[in-house]
C-alpha positions in Angstrom: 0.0 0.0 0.0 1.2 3.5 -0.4 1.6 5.4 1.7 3.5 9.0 2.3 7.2 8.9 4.4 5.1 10.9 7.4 2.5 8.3 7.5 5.2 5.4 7.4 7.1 7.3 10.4 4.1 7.1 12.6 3.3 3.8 11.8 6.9 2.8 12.4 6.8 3.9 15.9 3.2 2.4 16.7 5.1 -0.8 15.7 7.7 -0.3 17.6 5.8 0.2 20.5 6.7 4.0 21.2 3.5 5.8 22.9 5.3 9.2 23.7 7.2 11.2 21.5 8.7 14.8 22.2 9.4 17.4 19.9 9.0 20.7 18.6 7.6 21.7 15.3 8.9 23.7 12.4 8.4 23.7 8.4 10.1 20.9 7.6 8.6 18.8 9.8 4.8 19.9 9.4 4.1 16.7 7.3 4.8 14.4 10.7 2.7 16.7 13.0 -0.4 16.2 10.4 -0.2 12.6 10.6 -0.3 13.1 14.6 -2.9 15.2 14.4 -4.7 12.8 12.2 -4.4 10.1 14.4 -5.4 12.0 17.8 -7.9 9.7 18.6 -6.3 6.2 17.9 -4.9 5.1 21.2 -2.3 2.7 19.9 -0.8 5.4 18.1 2.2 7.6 19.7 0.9 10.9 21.0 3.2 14.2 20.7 4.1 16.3 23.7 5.1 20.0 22.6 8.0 21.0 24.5 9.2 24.2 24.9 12.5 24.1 23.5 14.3 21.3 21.3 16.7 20.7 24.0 14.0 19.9 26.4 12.6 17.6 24.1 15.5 16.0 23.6 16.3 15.8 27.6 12.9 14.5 28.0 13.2 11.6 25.4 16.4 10.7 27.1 14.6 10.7 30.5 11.5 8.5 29.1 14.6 6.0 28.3 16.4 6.1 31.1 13.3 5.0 33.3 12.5 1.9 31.7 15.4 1.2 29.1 13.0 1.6 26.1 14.2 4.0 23.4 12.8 7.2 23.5 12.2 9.8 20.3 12.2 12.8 19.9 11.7 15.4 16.9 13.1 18.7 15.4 13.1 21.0 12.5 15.9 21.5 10.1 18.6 24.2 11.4 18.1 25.9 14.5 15.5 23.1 15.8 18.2 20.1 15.1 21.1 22.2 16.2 19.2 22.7 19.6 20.1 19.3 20.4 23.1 18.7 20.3 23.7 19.1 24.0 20.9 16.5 24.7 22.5 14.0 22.1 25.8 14.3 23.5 24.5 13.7 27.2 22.9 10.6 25.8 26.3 9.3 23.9 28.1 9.7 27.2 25.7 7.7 29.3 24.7 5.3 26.5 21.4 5.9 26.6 18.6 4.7 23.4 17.4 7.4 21.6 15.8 8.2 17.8 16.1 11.3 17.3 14.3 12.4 13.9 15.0 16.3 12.4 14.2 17.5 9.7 16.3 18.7 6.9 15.1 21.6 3.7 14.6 19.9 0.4 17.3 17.6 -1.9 17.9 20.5 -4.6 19.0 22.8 -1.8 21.1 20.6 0.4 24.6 21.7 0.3 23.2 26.0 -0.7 23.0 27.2 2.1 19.4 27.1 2.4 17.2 28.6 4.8 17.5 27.3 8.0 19.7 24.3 6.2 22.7 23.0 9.0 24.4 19.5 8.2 23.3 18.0 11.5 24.5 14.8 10.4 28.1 16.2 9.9 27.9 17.7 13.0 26.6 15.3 15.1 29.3 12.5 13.8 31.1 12.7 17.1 28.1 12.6 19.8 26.2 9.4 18.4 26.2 6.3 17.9 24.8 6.8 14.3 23.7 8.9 11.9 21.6 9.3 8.5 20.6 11.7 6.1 17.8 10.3 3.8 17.1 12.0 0.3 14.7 9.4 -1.2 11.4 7.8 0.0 12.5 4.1 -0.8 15.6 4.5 1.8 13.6 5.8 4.6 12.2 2.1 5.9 15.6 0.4 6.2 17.0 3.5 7.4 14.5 3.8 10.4 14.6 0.2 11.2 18.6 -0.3 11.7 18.3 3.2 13.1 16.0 1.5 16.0 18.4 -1.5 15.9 21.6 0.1 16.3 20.4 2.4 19.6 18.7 -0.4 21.1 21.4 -3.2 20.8 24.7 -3.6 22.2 25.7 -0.2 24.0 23.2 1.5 23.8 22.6 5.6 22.5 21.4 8.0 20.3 20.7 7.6 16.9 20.1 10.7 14.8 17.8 10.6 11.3 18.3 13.4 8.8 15.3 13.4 6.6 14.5 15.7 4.0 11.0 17.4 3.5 11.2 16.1 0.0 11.0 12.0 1.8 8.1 13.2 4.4 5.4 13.9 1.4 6.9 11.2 -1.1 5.1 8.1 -1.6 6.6 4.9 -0.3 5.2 1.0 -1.0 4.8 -0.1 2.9 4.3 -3.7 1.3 7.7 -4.1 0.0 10.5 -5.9 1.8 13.1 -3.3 3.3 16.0 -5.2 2.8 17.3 -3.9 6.4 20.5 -5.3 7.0 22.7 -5.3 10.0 25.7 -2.8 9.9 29.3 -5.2 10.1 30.0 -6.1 14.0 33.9 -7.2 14.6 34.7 -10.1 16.1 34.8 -10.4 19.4 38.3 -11.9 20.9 37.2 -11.8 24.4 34.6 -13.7 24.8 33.6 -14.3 28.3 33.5 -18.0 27.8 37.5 -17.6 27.3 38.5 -16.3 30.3 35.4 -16.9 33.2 37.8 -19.4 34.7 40.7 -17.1 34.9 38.0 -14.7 36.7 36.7 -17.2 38.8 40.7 -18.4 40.3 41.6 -14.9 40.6 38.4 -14.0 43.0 39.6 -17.3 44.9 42.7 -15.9 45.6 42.1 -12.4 46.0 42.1 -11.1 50.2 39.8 -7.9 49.5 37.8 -7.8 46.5 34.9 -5.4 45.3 32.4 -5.1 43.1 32.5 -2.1 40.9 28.5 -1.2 39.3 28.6 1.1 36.3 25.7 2.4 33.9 25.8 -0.9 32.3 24.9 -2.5 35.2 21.6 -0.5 34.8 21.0 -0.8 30.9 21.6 -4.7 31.1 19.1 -4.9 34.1 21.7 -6.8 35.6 20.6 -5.9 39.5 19.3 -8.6 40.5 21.9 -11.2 39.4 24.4 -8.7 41.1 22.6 -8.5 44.0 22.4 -12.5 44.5 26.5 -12.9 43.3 27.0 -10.2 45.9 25.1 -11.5 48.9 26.2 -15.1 48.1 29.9 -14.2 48.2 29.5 -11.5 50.4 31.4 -9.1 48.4 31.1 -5.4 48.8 29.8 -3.2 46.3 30.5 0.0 44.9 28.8 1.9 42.0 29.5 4.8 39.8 27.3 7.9 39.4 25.3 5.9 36.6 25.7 2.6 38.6 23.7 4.3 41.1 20.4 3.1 39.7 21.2 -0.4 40.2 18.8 -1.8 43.6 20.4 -4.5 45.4 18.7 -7.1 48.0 18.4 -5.9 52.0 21.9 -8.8 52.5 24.0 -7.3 49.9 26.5 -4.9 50.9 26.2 -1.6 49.2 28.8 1.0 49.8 28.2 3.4 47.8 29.0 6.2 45.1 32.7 5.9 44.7 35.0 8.6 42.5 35.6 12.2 43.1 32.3 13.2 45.1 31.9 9.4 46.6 31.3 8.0 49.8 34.5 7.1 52.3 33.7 3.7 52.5 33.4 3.0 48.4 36.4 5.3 47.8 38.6 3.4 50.7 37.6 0.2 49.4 38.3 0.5 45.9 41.8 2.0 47.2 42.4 -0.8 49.5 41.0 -3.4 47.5 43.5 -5.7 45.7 41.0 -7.2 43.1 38.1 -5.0 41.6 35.4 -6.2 39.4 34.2 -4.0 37.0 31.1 -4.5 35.1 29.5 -1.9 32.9 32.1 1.1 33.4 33.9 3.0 31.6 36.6 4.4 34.2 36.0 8.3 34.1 38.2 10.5 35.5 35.3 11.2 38.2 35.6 7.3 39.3 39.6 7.4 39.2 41.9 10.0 39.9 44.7 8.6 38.7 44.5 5.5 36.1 48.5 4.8 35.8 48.2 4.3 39.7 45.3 2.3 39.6 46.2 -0.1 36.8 49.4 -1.0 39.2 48.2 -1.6 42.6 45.4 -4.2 42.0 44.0 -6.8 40.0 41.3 -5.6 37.5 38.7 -7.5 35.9 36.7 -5.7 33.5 33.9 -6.9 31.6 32.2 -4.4 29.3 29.6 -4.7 26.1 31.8 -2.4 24.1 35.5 -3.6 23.4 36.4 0.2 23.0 36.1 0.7 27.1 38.7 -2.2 27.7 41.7 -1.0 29.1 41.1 2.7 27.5 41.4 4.5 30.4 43.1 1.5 33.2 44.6 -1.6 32.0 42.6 -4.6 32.7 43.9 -7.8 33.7 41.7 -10.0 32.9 38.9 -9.1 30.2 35.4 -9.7 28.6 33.3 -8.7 26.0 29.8 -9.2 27.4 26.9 -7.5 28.9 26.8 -7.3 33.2 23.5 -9.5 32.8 25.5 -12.3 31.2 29.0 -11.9 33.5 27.1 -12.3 37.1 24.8 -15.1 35.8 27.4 -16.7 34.6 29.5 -16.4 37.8 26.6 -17.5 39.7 26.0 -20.8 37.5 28.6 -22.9 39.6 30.8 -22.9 42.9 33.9 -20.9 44.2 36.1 -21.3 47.1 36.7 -17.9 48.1 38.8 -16.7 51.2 35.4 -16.3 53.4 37.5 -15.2 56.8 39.8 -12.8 54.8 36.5 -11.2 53.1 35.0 -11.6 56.5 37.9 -9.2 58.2 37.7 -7.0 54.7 34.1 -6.0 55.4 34.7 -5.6 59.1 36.8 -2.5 58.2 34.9 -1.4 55.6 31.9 -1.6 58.0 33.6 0.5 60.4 33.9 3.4 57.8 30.4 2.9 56.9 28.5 3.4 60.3 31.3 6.4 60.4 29.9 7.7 57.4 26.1 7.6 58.6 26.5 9.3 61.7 24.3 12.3 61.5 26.6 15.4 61.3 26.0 18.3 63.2 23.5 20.6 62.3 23.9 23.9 60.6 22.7 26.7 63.0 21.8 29.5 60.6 20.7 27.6 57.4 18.8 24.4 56.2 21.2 22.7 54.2 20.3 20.5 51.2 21.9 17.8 53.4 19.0 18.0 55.8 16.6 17.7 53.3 17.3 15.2 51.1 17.9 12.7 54.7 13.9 13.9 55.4 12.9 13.0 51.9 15.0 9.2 51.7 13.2 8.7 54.8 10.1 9.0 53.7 10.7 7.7 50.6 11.5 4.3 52.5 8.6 4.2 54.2 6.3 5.6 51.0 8.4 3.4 48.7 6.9 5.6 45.5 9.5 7.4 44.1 12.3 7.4 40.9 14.7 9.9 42.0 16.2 12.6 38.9 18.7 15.2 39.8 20.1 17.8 37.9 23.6 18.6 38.0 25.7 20.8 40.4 26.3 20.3 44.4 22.7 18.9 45.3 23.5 16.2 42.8 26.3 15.0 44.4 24.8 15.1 48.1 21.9 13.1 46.3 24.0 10.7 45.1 25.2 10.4 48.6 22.1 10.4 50.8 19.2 9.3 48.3 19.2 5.5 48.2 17.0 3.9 45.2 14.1 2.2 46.1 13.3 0.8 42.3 15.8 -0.5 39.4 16.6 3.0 37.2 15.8 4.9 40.5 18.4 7.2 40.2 18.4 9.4 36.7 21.7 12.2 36.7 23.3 13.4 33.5 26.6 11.8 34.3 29.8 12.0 31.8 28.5 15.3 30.2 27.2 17.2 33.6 24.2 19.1 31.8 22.8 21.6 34.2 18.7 22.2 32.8 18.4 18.4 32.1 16.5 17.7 35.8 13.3 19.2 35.1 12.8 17.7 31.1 14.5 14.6 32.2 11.8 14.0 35.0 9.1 15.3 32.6 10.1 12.3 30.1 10.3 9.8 33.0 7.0 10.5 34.4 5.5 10.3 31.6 7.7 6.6 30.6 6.2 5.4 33.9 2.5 6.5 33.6 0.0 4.2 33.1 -0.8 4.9 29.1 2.9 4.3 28.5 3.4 0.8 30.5 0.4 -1.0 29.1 1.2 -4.3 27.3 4.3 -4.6 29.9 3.3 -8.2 31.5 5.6 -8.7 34.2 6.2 -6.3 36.9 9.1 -7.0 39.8 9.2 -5.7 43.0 11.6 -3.1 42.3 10.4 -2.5 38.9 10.3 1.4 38.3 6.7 0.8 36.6 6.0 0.7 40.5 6.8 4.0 40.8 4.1 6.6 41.7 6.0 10.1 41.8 8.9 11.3 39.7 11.3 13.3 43.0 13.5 16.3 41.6 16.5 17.3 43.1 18.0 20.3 41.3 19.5 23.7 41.8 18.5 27.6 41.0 21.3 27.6 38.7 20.3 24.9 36.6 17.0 25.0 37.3 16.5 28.5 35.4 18.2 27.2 32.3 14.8 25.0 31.5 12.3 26.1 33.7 10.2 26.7 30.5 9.2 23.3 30.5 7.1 23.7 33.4 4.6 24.7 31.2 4.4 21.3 29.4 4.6 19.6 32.9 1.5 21.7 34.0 -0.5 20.7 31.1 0.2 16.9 31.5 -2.9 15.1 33.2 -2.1 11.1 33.3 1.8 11.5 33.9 3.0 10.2 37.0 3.4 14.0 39.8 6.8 15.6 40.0 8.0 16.9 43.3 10.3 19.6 42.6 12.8 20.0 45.7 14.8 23.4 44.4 17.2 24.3 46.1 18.1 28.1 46.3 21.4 29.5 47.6 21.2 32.2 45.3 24.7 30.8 43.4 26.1 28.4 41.9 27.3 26.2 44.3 29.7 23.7 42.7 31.4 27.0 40.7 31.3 28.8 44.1 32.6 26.7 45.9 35.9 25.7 43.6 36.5 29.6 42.6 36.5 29.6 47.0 39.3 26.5 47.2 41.5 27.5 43.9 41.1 31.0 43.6 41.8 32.9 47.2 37.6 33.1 47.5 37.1 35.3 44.3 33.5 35.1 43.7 33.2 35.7 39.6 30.0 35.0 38.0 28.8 32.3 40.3 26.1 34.8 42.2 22.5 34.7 41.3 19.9 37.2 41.9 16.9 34.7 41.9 13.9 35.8 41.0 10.3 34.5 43.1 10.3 30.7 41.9 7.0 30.9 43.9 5.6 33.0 42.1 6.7 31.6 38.8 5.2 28.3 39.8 2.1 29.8 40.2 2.4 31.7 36.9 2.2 28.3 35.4 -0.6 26.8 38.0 1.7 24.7 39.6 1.5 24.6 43.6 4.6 25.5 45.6 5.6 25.3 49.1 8.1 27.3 50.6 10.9 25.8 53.2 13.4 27.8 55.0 15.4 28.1 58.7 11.7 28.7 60.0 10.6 25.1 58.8 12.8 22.9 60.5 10.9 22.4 63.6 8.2 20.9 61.0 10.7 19.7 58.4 9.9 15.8 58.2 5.8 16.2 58.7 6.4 19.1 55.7 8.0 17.1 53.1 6.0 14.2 54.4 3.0 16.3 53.0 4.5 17.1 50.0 5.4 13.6 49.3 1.9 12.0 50.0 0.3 15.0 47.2 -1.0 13.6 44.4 -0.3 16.6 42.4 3.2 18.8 40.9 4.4 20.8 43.4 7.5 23.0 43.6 9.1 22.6 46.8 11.2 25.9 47.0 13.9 25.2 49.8 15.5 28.9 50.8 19.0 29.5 52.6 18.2 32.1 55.1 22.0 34.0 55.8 22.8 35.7 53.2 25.9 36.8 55.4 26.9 33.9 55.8 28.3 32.9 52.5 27.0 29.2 53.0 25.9 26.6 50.3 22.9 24.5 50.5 
C-alpha cells in the first residue's frame, strides 16, 4: 500500500511500541505533525508532547529512556530546531542511553546551498552518536529507520540521529515491499567471556579484598538482580559509579556506595584498599579514578564491558570480557567458588567501620537548612512511601543526592553523568513520568518488585542555577494530566554552588560570576498553576511532617527550599 514517508514514520513507531514522542515543530517537519494530528484519537498510536525548546525535548526523550530502558524519540526542525540538540545528544552518547532522534532537513535540490534554516546536523553530530543518517529518497527511509532503532537499542546503547528531507516526508513509499534492512558489520569479538570466566573465577579465589564495581551498564543490562544474589552469596562489597547508582540491590547485599571524586569514604577506601576489583559496565572516568596509571598497578582488574572500545582505554585490565553485566554475574553465579570467606570476612569488618562512620548524623547547621538535611527527610520517607524514581540535575545537590538518596526501584536514580548538563533535571523527569505512567506501560506483562513501573512520583532534586536554564518546561509539565506528579525539591542558595565553591578552594575566594539574583520561583510556579511550598530556617521544627505532605500529594508541586543567611556565604 502507499503510503507517504510521514505516514510510514508514525506507523513505524506504533510498531515499535513508542506511545510518547517529544518534539517541537517547524516547516520541515509539518508533514509528521499532520499525521499526529490525524491520528489524535487512535490510542495505539504515539501521542506528541510539545516541548518548549528542542533541548527539552530531547532531555525529555532521554529521561523516558532512562526509566525503563525503552528507546525514547524525539523530533526537530531542520537548522536551529536540530542544532538545539546537540547538547541532549551528547549527554545521551556519554551515558549510552537509546534514543531516535528524527529532524528535519530543507529539500534535496538545496542541500549543500545554504538554504534557509539548512545546518548539516548529520556532519555535526558525527562525534556525539552512535549513528547517523541523512535520507534523500522515500524508498531508503524504511531500512534507514529500522537499523536506526536497531543500532540504539542493541549492544551499547545511545542515540541515533535521522536526517530526513522534507522532500521523503510527502513522497510516496510502498509499505508492502520488503526493506531489505540489514545489519551494519560487527567485529569479532576476541574476548569472549566463555574464554577467560575461569581465569575470573581463580583470581576471585585468591584475592584477600575484593569489590564489586556497578557502572551504567549494570543498569542498561538490568543486571541488578543477578548482582545482587553474586554479591550476597559471596558477600562481596559493592560500589557503584554515578550511573551505577540506579542499580537496587537485596536488604543482604553490601552496598557502599557512590565511589570517585564526590563518593562515599567507604566505596572510595575500598576501591583504594581493594587488591582485586570487578568492573562490570564502566567505563573508568576521570570522576571514578583519579589517577588511572596508579590504579592499573596496585590491583587486580577484571573488567567486563559490552563495548571492546572501554577495555583498558582509560586502566589496564587484567583479565577481560566482552559481554553484557546481565551475562558476567549469571554466569558467575552458575557454579561454585572457594573464596577466602575469613579474609573477606575481616575485609568487610573495616569497611563496615567506615560505613557506620559515614552515617553518623553530622552536626547541624545553626543558621541555614542545608540541602543535606533535606534530602535525609525526603529518603526517609521515601522508604517508608516506597513511591518514588529519584532525577537530579547537576551541580552540588546532585552529588549530596547521590550520597544520601538510596533507590528504592531499578533505574531509580536518573543524573546526566559524563556530560554534567545543568537544565536536564526538570525535562528529564518530565520524560520519566510520563515513561512510567500508566498509558505508556500498558502491554508490559511482568512487573518486579523493584520494577520502576512501581513508581508513583517522579522526585526532583536540582538547583536555581540549573534550574533557570529550562524552567520553560514547566509549562508542558502543567499541562500533562495522566503523567505520574513531580516533586520539585529546588534548592536556592542564590549561586552556583559547585562554581562557588571551587573559585572559593583554587582562587583565594574570588567570587566571579557564580552569584545569582533569583527571581520569586513561587511566584513563577504559580504563573504556570503549579503549587509551591516554601521551606526555609523557619521550617525545620516541621521539616519531616512538611515534606512528608508534599510527598503523599498527588499533584506537581515545587518545593522551594531557601538558605536564610545571606551573610553567611554558606551553600545549600
Amino acid at each position: 500500500m502507499l503510503v507517504s514517508g510521514a505516514e510510514y514514520i508514525i506507523d513505524f513507531l506504533r510498531e515499535k511500541g513508542v506511545r510518547t514522542v517529544f518534539g517541537y515543530p517547524g516547516s520541515p517537519v509539518l508533514d509528521i505533525y499532520e499525521q499526529f494530528y490525524r491520528c489524535r484519537d487512535d490510542i495505539a498510536a504515539p501521542r506528541h508532547i510539545l516541548m518548549r525548546h528542542e533541548q527539552g525535548a530531547c532531555h525529555a526523550a532521554c529521561g523516558y529512556a532512562r526509566a525503563t530502558g525503552r528507546p525514547g524519540v524525539c523530533i526537530a526542525t531542520s537548522g536551529p530546531g536540530a542544532t538545539n540538540l546537540v547538547t541532549a545528544i551528547a549527554d545521551a552518547y556519554l551515558d549510552s542511553v537509546p534514543l531516535l532522534v528524527i529532524t528535519g532537513q530543507v529539500g534535496v535540490m538545496s542541500i549543500g546551498r545554504d538554504a534557509f534554516q539548512e545546518a548539516d546536523i548529520m556532519g555535526i553530530t558525527i562525534p556525539v552518536t552512535k549513528h547517523n543518517y541523512l535520507v534523500k529518497r522515500a524508498d531508503a527511509l524504511r531500512s534507514t529507520l529500522e537499523e536506526a532503532w536497531r543500532i540504539a537499542s542493541s549492544g551499547r546503547p545511545g542515540p541515533v540521529l535521522v536526517d530526513i528531507s522534507r522532500d521523503v516526508f510527502a513522497a510516496q513509499l510502498d509499505d508492502s515491499v520488503p526493506c531489505g534492512s540489514a545489519l551494519p558489520r560487527v567485529r569479532e569479538n576476541p574476548l569472549t567471556l566463555g574464554s577467560c570466566i575461569d581465569d575470573i573465577r581463580s583470581a576471585l579465589e585468591r584475592c584477600y579484598r575484593p569489590v564489586i564495581l556497578a557502572g551504567g551498564g549494570t543498569v542498561s543490562a538490568g543486571a541488578g538482580g543477578l548482582l545482587s544474589r553474586f554479591a550476597e552469596k559471596y558477600d562481596i562489597p559493592v560500589a557503584t559509579t554515578l550511573m551505577g547508582m540506579g542499580i537496587k540491590l537485596n536488604s543482604g547485599a553490601r552496598m557502599l556506595g557512590l565511589t570517585g571524586m564526590y563518593g562515599t569514604p567507604a566505596a572510595n577506601a575500598a576501591m583504594e584498599q581493594a587488591d582485586l576489583v570487578l568492573a562490570a559496565g564502566c567505563r573508568f572516568s576521570d570522576r571514578t579514578v583519579s589517577d588511572f596509571e596508579r590504579f592499573s598497578h596496585t590491583k587486580m582488574l577484571i573488567h567486563a564491558d559490552i563495548d571492546s572500545a572501554e577495555i583498558s582505554k582509560n586502566v589496564t585490565a587484567d583479565i577481560a570480557a566482552v559481554c553484557s553485566a546481565h551475562e558476567l554475574f549469571s554466569c558467575l553465579l552458575d557454579g561454585e567458588m572457594k573464596l577466602r570467606r575469613e579474609d573477606i570476612s575481616l575485609w568487610n569488618a573495616q569497611l563496615d567501620g567506615i560505613f557506620r562512620r559515614e552515617k553518623t548524623p553530622p552536626p547541624t547547621p545553626s543558621d541555614r537548612l542545608s540541602c543535606r538535611e533535606i534530602l535525609r527527610q525526603v529518603d526517609i520517607c521515601e522508604h517508608e512511601l516506597r513511591d518514588a524514581i529519584y532525577v537530579t540535575d547537576v551541580g552540588n545537590h546532585q552529588m549530596t543526592a547521590a550520597r544520601e538518596l538510596e533507590p528504592i526501584f531499578e533505574r531509580g536514580f536518573i543524573t546526566s553523568g559524563g556530560l554534567g548538563v545543568m537544565g536536564f533535571g526538570l525535562p528529564a523527569a518530565i520524560g520519566a513520568s510520563l515513561s512510567l505512567s500508566a498509558a505508556d506501560a500498558a502491554g508490559i506483562d511482568t512487573i518486579s518488585e523493584y520494577s520502576p513501573l512501581r513508581a508513583r512520583q517522579i522526585v526532583l532534586i536540582c538547583g536555581d542555577g540549573g534550574f533557570q536554564m529550562t524552567m520553560q518546561e514547566l509549562a508542558p509539565l502543567a499541562r500533562l494530566r495522566s503523567a505520574l506528579p513531580v516533586k520539585v525539591f529546588l534548592m536556592d542558595n542564590n549561586a552556583l554552588g559547585m562554581i562557588r565553591t571551587m573559585q572559593r578552594a583554587r582562587y583565594e575566594g574570588h567570587l566571579m560570576a557564580s552569584e545569582l539574583e533569583n527571581p520569586d520561583f513561587g511566584a513563577i510556579a504559580g504563573a504556570y498553576g503549579i503549587k509551591s511550598v516554601r521551606l526555609d530556617i523557619n521550617s525545620r521544627p516541621t521539616l519531616a511532617a512538611d515534606i512528608r505532605a508534599v510527598l503523599e500529594s498527588r499533584e506537581n508541586i515545587i518545593v522551594h527550599c531557601v538558605k536564610t543567611s545571606p551573610a553567611s556565604g554558606t551553600v545549600l
